[in-house]
Gaussian input, Z-matrix of N, CA and C with variables (Angstrom, degrees):
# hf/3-21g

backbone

0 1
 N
 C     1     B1
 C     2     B2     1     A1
 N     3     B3     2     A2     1     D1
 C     4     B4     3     A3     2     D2
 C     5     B5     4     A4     3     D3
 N     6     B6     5     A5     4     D4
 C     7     B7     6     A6     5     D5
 C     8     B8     7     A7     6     D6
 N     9     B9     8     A8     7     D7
 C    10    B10     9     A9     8     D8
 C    11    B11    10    A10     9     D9
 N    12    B12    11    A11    10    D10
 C    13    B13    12    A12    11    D11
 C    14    B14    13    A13    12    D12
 N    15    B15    14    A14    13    D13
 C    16    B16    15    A15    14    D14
 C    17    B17    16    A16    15    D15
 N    18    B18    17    A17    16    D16
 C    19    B19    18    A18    17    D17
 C    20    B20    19    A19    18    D18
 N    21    B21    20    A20    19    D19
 C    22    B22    21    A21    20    D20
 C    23    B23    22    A22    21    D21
 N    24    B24    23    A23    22    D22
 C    25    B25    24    A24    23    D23
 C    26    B26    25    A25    24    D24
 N    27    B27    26    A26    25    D25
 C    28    B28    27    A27    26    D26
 C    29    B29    28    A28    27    D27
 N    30    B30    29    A29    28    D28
 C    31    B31    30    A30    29    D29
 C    32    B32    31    A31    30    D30
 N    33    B33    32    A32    31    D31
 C    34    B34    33    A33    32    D32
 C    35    B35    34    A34    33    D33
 N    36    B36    35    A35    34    D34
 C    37    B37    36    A36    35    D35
 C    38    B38    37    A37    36    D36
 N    39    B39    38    A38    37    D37
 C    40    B40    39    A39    38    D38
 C    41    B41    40    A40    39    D39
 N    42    B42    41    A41    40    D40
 C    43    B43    42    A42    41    D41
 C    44    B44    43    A43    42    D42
 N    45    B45    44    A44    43    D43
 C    46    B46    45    A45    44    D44
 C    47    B47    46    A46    45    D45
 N    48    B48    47    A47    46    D46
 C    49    B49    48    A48    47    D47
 C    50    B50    49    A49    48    D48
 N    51    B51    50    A50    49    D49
 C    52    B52    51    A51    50    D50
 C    53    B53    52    A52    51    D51
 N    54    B54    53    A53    52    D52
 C    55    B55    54    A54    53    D53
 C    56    B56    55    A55    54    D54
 N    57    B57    56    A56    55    D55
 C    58    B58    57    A57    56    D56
 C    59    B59    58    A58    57    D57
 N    60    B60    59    A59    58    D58
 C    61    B61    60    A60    59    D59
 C    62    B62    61    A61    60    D60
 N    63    B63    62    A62    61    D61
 C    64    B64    63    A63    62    D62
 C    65    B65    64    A64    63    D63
 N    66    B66    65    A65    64    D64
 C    67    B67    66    A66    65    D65
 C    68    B68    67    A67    66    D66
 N    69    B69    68    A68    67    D67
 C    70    B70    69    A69    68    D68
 C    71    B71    70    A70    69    D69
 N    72    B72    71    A71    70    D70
 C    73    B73    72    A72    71    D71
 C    74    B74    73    A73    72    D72
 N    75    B75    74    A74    73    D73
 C    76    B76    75    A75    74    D74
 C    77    B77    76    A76    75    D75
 N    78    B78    77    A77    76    D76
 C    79    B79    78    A78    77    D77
 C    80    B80    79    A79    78    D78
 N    81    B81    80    A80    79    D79
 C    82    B82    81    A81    80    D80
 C    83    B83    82    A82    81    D81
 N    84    B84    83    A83    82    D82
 C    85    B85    84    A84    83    D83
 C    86    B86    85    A85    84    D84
 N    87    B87    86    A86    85    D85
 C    88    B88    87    A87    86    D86
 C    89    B89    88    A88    87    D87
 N    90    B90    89    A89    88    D88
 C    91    B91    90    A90    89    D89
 C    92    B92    91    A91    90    D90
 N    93    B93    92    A92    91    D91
 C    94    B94    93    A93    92    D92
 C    95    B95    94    A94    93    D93
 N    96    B96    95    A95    94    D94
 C    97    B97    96    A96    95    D95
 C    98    B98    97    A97    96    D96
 N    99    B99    98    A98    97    D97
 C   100   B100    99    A99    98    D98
 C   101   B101   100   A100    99    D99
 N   102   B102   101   A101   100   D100
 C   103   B103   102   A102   101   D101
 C   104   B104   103   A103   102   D102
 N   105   B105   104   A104   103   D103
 C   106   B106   105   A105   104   D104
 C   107   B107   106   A106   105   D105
 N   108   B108   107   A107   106   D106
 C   109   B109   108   A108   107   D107
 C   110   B110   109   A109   108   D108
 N   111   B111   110   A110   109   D109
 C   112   B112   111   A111   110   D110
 C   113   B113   112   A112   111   D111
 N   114   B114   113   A113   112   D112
 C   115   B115   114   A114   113   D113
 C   116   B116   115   A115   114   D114
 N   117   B117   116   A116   115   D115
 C   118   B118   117   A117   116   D116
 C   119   B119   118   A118   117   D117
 N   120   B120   119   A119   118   D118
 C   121   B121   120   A120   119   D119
 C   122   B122   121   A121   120   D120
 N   123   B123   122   A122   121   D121
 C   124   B124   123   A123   122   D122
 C   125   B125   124   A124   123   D123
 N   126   B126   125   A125   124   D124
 C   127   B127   126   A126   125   D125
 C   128   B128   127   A127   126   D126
 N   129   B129   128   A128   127   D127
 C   130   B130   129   A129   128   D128
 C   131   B131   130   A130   129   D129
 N   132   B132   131   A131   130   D130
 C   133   B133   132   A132   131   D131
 C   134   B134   133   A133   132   D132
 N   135   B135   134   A134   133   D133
 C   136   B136   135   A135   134   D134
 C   137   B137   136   A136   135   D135
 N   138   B138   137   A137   136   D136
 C   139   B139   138   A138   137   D137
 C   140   B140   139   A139   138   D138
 N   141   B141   140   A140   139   D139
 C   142   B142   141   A141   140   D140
 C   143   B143   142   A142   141   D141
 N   144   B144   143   A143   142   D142
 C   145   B145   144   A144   143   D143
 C   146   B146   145   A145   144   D144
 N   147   B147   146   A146   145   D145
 C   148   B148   147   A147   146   D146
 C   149   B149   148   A148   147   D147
 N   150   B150   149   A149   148   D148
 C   151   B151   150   A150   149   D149
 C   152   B152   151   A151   150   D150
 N   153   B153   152   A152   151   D151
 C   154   B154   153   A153   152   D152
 C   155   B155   154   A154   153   D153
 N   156   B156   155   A155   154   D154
 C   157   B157   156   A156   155   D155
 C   158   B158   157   A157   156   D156
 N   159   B159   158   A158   157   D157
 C   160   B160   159   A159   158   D158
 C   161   B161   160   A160   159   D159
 N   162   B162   161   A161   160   D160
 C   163   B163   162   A162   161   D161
 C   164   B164   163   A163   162   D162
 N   165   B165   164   A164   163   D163
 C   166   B166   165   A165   164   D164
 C   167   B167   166   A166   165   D165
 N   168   B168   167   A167   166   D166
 C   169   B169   168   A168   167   D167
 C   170   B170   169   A169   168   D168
 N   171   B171   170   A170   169   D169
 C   172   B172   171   A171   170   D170
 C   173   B173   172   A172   171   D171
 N   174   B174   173   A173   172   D172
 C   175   B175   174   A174   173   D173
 C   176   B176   175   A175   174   D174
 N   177   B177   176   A176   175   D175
 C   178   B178   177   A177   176   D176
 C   179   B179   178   A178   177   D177
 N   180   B180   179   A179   178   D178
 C   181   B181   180   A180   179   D179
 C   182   B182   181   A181   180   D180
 N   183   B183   182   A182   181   D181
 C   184   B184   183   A183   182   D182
 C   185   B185   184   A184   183   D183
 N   186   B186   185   A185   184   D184
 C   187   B187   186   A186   185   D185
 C   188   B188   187   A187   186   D186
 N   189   B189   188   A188   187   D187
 C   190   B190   189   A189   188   D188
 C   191   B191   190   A190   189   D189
 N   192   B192   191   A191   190   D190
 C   193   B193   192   A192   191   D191
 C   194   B194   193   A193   192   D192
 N   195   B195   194   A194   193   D193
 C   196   B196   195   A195   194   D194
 C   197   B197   196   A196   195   D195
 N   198   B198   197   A197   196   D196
 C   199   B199   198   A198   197   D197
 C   200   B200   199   A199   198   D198
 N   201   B201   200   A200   199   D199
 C   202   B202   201   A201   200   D200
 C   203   B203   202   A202   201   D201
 N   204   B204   203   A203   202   D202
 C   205   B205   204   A204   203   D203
 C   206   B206   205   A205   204   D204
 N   207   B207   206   A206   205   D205
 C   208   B208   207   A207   206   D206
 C   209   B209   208   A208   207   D207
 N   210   B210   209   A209   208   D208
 C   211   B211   210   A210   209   D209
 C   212   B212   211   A211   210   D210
 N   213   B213   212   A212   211   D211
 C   214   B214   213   A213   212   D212
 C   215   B215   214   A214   213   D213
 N   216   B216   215   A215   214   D214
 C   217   B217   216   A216   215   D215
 C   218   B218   217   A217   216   D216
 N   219   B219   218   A218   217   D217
 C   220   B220   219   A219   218   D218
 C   221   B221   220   A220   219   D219
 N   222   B222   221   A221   220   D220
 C   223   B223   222   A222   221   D221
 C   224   B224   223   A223   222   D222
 N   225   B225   224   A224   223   D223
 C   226   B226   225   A225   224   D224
 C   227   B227   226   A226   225   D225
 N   228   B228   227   A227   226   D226
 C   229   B229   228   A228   227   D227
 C   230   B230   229   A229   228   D228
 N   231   B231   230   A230   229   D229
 C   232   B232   231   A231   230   D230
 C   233   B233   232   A232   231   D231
 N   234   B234   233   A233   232   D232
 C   235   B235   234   A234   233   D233
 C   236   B236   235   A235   234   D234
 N   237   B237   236   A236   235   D235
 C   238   B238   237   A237   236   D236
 C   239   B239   238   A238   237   D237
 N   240   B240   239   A239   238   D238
 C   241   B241   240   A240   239   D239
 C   242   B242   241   A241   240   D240
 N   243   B243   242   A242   241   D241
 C   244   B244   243   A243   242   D242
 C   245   B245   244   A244   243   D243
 N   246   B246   245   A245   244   D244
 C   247   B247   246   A246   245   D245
 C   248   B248   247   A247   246   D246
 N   249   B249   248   A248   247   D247
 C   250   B250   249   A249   248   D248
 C   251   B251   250   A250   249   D249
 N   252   B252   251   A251   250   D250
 C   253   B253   252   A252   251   D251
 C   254   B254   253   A253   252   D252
 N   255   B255   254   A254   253   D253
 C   256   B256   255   A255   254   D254
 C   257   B257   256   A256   255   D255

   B1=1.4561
   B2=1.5260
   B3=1.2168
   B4=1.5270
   B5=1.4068
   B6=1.3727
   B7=1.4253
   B8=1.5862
   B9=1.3641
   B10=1.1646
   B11=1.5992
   B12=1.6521
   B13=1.3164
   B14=1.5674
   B15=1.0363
   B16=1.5854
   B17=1.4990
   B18=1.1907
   B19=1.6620
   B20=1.8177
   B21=1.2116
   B22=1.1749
   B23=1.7729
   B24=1.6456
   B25=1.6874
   B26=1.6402
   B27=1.3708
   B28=1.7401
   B29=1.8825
   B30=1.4374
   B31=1.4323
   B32=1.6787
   B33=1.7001
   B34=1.3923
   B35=1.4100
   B36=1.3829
   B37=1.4160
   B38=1.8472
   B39=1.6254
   B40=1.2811
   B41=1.4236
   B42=1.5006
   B43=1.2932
   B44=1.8042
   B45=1.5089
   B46=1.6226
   B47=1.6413
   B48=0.9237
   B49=1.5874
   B50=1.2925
   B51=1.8197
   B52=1.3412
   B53=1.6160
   B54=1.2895
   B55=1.8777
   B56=1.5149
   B57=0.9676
   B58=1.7094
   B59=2.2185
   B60=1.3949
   B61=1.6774
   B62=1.9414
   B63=1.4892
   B64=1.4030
   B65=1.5930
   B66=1.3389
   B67=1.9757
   B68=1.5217
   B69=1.3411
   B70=1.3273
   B71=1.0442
   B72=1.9177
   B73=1.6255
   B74=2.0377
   B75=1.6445
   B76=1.5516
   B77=2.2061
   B78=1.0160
   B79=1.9102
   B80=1.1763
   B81=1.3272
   B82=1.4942
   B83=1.4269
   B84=1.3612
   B85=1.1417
   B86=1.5219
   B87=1.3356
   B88=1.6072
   B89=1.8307
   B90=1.1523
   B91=1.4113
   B92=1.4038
   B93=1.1655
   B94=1.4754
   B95=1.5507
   B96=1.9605
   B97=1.6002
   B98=1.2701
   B99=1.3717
   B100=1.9177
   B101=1.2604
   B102=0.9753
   B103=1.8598
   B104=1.0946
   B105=1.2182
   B106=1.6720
   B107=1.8476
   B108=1.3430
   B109=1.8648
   B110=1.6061
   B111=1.3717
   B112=1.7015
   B113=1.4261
   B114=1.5207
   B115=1.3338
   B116=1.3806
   B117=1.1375
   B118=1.7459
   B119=1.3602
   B120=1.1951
   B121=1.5784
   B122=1.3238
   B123=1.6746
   B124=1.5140
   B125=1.4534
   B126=1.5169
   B127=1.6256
   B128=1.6860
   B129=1.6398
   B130=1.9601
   B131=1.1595
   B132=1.3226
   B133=1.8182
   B134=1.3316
   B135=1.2370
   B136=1.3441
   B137=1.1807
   B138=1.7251
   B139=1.7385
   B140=1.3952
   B141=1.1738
   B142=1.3692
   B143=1.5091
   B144=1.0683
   B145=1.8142
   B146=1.2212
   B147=1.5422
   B148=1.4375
   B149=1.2313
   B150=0.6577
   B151=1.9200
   B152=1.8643
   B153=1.0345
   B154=1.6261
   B155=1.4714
   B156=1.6690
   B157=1.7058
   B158=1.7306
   B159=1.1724
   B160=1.3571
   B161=1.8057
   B162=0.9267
   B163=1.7623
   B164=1.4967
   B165=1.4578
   B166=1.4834
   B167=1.6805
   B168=1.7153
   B169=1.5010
   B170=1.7075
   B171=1.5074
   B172=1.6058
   B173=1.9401
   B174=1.6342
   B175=1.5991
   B176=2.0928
   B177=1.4736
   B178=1.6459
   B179=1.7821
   B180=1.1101
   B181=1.2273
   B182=1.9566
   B183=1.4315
   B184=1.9328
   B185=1.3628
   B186=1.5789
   B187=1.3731
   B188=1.6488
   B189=1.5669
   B190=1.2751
   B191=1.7385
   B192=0.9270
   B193=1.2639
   B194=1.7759
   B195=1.6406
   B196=1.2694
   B197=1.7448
   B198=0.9033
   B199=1.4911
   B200=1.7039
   B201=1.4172
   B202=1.7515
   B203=0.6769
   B204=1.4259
   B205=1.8493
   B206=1.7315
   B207=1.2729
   B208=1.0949
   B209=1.6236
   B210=1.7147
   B211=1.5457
   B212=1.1007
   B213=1.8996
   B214=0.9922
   B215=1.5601
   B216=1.5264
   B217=1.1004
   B218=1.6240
   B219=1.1638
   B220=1.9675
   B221=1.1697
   B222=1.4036
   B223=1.2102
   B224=1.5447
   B225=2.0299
   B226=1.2314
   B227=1.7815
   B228=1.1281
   B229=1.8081
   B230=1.8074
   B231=1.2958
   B232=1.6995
   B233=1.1496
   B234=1.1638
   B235=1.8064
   B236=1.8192
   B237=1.6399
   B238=1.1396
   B239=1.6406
   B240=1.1625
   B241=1.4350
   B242=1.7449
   B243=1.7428
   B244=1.9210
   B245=1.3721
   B246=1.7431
   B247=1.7296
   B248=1.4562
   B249=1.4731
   B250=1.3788
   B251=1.6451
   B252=1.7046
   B253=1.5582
   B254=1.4519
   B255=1.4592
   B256=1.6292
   B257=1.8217
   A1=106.87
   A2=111.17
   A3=122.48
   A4=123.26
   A5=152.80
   A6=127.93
   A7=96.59
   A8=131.24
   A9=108.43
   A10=105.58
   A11=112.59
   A12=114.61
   A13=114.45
   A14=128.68
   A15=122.88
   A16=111.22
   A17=122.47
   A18=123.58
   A19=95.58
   A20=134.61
   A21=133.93
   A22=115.54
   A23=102.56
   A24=95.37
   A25=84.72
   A26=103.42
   A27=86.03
   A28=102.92
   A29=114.53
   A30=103.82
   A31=80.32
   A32=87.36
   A33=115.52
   A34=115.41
   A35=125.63
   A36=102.03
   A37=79.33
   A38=112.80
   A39=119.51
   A40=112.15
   A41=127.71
   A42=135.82
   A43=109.00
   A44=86.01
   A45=87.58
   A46=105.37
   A47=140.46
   A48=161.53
   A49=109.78
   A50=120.94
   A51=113.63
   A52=103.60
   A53=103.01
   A54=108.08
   A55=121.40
   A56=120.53
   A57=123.40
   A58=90.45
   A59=100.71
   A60=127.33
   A61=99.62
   A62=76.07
   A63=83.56
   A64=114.39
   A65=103.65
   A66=112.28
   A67=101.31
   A68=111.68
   A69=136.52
   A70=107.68
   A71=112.82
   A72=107.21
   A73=78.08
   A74=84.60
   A75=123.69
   A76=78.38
   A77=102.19
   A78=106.22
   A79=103.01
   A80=128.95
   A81=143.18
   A82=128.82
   A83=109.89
   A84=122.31
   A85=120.14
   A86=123.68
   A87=126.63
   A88=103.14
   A89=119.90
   A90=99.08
   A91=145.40
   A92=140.73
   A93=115.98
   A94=84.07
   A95=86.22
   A96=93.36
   A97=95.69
   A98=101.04
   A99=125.23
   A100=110.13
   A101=130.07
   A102=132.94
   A103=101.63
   A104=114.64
   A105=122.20
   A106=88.44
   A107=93.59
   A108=120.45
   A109=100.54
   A110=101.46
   A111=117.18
   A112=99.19
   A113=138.49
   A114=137.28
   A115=125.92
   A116=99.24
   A117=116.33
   A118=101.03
   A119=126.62
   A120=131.73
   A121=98.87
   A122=95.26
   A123=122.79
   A124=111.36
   A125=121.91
   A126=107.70
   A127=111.64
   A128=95.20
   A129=117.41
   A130=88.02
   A131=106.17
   A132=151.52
   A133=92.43
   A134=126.24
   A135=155.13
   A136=135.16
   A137=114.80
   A138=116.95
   A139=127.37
   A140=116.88
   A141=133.97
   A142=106.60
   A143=128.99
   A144=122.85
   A145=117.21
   A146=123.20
   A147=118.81
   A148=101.22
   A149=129.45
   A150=140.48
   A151=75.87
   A152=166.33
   A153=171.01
   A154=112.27
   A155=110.86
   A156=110.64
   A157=108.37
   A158=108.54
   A159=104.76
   A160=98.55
   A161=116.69
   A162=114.12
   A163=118.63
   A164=106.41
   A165=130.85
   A166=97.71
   A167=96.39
   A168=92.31
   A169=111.25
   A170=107.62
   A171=109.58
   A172=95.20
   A173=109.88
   A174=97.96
   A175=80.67
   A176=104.65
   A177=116.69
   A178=88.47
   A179=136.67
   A180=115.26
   A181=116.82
   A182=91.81
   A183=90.46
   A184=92.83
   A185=113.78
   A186=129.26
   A187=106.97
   A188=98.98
   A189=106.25
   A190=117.50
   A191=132.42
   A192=158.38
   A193=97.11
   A194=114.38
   A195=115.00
   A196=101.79
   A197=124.55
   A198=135.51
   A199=113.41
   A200=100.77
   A201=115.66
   A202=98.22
   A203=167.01
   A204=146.14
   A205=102.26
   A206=118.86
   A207=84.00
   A208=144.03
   A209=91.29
   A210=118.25
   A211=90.61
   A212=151.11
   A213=175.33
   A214=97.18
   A215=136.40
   A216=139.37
   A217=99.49
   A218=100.22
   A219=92.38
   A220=115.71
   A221=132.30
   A222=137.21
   A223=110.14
   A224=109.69
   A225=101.61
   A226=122.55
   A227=94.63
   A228=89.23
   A229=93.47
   A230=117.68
   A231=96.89
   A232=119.06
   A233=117.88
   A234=118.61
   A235=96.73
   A236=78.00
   A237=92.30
   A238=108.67
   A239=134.18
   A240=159.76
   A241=92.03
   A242=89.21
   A243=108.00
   A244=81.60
   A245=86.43
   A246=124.26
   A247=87.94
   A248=123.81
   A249=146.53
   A250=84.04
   A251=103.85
   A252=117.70
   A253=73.79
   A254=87.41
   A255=100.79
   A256=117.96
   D1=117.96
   D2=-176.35
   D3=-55.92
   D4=134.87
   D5=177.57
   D6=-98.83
   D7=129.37
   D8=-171.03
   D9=-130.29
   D10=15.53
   D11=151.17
   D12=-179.25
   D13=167.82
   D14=-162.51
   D15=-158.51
   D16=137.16
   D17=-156.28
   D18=-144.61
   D19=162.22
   D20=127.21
   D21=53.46
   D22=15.76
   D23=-179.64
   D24=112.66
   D25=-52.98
   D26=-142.23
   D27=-92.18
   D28=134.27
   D29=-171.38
   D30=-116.13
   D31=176.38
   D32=-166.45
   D33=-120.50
   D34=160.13
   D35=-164.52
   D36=-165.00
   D37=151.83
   D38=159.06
   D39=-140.36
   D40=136.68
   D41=167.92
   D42=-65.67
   D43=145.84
   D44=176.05
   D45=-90.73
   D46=153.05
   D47=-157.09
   D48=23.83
   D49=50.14
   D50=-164.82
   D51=-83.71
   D52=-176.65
   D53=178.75
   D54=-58.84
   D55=157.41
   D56=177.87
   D57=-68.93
   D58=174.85
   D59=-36.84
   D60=-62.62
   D61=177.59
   D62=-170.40
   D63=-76.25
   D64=143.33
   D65=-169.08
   D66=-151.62
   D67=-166.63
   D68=173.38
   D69=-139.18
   D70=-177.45
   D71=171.51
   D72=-146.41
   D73=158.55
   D74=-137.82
   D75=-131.29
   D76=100.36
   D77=156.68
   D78=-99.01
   D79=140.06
   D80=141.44
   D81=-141.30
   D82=99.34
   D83=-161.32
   D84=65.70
   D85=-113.12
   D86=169.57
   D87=-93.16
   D88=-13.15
   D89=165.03
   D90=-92.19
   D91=154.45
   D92=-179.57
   D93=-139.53
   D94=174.52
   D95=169.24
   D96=-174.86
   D97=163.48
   D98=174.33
   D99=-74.78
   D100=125.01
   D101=159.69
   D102=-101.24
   D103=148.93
   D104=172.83
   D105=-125.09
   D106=118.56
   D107=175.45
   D108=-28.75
   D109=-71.86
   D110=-150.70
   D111=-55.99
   D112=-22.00
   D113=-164.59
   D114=-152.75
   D115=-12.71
   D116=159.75
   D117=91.21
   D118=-19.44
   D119=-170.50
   D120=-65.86
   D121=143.91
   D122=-175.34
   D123=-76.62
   D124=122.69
   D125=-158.06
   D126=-111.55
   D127=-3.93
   D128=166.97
   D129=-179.09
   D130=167.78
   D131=-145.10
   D132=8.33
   D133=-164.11
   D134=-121.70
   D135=-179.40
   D136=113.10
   D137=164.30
   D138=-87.47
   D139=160.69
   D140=145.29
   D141=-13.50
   D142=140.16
   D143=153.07
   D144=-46.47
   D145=-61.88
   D146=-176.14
   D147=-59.20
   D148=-70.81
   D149=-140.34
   D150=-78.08
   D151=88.98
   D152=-144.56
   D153=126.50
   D154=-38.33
   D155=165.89
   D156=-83.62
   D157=-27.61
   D158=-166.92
   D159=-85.03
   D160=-39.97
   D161=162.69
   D162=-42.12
   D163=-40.40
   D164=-169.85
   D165=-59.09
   D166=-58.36
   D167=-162.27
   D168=-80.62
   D169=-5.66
   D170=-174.25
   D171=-76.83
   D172=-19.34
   D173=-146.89
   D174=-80.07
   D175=-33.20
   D176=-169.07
   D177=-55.95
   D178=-51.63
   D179=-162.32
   D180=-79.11
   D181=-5.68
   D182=-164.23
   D183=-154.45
   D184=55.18
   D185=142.31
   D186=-29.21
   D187=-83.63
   D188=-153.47
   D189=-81.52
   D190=15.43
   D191=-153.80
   D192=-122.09
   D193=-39.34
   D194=-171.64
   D195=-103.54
   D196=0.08
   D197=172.19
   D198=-95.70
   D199=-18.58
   D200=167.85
   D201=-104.44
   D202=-60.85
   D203=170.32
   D204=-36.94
   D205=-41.71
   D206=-176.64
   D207=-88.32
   D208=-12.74
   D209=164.82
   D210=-53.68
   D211=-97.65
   D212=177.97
   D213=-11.48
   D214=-36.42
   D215=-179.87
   D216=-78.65
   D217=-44.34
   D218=-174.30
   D219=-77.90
   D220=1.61
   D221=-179.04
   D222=-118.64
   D223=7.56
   D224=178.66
   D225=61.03
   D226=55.03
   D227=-167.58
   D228=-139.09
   D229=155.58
   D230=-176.60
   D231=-65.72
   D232=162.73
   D233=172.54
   D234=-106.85
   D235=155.06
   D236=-170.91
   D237=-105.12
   D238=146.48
   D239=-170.60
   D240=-71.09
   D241=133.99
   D242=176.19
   D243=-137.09
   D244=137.99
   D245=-179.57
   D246=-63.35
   D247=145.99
   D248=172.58
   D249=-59.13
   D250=-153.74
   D251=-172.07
   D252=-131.77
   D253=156.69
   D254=-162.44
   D255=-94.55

């Protein structure tokens, strides 16, 4: 599982040919969780509040950047690295 960017504690990670719809997963500390791209909603386990707004606002800046990792993941091809939030 790729880490393909990391901010504030919390890094990011996507499976290559994982299940529809398309998401990421969110570690922070002992928690993790599923994001689903298109809506930000948590789709299993669970963050912190902060560290869940601050995901929120990383997913608002690199929508489309995280919708091409994941094409690129289903086709097995590398993913490419998104700048944390600044």
């Amino acid at each position: 599982m790729p880490r393909i960017s990391e901010f504030y504690g919390i890094a990011i990670y996507m499976y290559y040919r994982d299940h529809p719809p398309p998401h990421f997963h969110a570690i922070y500390g002992e928690f993790e969780a599923e994001i689903v791209i298109a809506s930000g909603a948590i789709g299993d386990g669970r963050l912190p509040r902060r560290a869940q707004s601050l995901v929120l606002d990383w997913i608002e800046l690199h929508r489309d950047e995280l919708r091409g990792n994941c094409d690129r993941a289903q086709q097995s091809q590398p993913l490419n690295p998104i700048d944390p939030l600044p």
